[in-house]
C-alpha positions as CSV (number, residue, x, y, z in Angstrom):
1,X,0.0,0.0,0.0
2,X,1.5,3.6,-0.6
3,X,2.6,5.8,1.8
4,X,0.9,8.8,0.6
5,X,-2.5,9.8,0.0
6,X,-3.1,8.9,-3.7
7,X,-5.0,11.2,-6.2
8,X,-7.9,9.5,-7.8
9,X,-8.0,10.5,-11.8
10,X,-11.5,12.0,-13.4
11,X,-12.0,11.7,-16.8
12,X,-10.3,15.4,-17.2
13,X,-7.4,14.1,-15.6
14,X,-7.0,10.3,-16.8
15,X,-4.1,11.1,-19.8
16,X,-2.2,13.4,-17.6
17,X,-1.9,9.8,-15.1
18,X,-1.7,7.5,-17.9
19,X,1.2,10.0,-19.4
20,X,3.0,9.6,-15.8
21,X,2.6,6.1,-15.8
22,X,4.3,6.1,-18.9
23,X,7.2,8.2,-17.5
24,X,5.7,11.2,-19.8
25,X,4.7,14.8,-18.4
26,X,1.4,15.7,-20.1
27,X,-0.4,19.0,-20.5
28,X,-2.7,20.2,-22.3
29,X,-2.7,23.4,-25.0
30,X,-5.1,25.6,-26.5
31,X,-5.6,25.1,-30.3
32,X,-7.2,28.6,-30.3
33,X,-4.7,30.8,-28.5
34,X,-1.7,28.7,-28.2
35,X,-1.3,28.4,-24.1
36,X,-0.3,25.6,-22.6
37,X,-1.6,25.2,-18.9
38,X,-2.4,23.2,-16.0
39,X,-4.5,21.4,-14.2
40,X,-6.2,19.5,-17.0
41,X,-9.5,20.8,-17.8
42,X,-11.9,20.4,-20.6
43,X,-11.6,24.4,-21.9
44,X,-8.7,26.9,-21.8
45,X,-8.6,29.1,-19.0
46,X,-7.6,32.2,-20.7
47,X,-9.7,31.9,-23.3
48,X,-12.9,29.9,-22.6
49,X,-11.8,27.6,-25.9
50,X,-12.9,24.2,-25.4
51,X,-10.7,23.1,-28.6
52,X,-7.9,21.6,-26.8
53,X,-5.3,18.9,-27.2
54,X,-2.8,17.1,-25.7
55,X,1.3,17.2,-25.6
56,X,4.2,15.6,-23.8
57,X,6.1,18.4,-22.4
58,X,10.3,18.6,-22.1
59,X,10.0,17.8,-18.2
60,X,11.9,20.7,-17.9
61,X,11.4,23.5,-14.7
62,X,12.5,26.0,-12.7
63,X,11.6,26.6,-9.1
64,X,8.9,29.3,-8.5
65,X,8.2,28.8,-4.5
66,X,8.7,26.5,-2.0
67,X,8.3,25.5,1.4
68,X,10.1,23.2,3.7
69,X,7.5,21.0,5.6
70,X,9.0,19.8,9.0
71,X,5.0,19.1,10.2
72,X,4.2,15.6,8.4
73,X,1.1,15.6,6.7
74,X,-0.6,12.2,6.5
75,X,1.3,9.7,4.3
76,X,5.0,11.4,5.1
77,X,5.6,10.6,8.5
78,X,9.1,9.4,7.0
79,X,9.6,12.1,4.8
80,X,10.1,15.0,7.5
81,X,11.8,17.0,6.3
82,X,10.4,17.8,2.7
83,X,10.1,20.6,0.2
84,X,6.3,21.4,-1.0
85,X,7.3,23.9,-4.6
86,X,5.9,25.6,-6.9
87,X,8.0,24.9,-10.1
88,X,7.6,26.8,-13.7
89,X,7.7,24.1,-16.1
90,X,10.0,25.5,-19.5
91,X,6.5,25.4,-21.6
92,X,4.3,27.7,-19.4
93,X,2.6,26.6,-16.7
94,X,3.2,26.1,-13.0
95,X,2.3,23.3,-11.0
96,X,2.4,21.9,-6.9
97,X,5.2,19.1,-6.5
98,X,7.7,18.2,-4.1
99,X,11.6,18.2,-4.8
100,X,13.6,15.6,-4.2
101,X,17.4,14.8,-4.7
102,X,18.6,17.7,-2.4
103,X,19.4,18.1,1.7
104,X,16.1,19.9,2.2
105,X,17.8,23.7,3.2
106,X,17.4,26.8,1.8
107,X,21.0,27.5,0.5
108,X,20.2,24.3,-1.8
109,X,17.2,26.0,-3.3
110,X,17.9,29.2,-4.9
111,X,14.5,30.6,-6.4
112,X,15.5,30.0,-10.6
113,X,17.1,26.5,-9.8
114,X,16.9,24.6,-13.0
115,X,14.6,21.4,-12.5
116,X,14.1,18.1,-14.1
117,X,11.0,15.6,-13.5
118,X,11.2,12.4,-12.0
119,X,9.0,9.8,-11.6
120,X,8.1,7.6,-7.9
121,X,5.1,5.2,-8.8
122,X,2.7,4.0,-5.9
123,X,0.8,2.0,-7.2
124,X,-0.3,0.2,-10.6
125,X,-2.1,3.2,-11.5
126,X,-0.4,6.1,-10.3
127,X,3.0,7.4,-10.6
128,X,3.7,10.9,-9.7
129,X,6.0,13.3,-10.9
130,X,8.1,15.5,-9.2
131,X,11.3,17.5,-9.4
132,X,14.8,17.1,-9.0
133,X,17.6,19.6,-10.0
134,X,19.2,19.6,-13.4
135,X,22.2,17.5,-13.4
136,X,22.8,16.8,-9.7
137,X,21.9,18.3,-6.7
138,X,23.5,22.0,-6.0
């Protein structure tokens, strides 16, 4: 059984999961104004277009905003320390994660800091991704 809660996938949300599973970050973009953004959703949310597709993007981010949590929430009893972050991915769009690969301190997480995804599964169904930085810890 995972440690962590798990998110349960809507029909809005099942290729962004099935793209994880697959080791692929997908998002979605608007065929009528060109953004990419995120959470999935059936319509843009800059324009109200609901002509929208899918891509795979580079993986590629750079942290916005972050947190370190030393108060477990349920599921990361083990995890104490961990960074909560907002990261920037390189096509638009920010997203919630957590970053791993790096001594949880502040000097290791200059706002900017180049990010890659990575991928933890728990379970069949769900793998999540979340952010390392580029080429090795700082």
């Amino acid at each position: 059984m995972p440690k962590r809660p798990l998110p349960q996938p809507t029909p809005e949300t099942q290729e962004f999961w099935d793209g994880a599973r697959r080791h692929e970050l997908r998002l979605q973009r608007c065929n009528a104004c060109g953004r990419a953004y995120f959470f999935p959703r059936p319509f843009c949310p800059r324009c109200a277009s609901d002509d929208v597709g899918w891509f795979t993007a580079s993986g590629k981010a750079r942290l916005y905003s972050y947190v370190i949590s030393h108060r477990p929430a349920p599921g990361f009893k083990d995890d104490v320390p961990y960074v909560i972050a907002v990261v920037e991915l390189e096509e638009g769009p920010r997203m919630m994660t957590n970053i791993v690969g790096v001594e949880p301190k502040p000097e290791n997480l200059p706002i900017d800091l180049p990010l890659q995804v990575t991928w933890e599964r728990q379970s069949d169904e769900i793998t999540l991704p979340l952010f390392e930085p580029s080429g090795g810890a700082p």
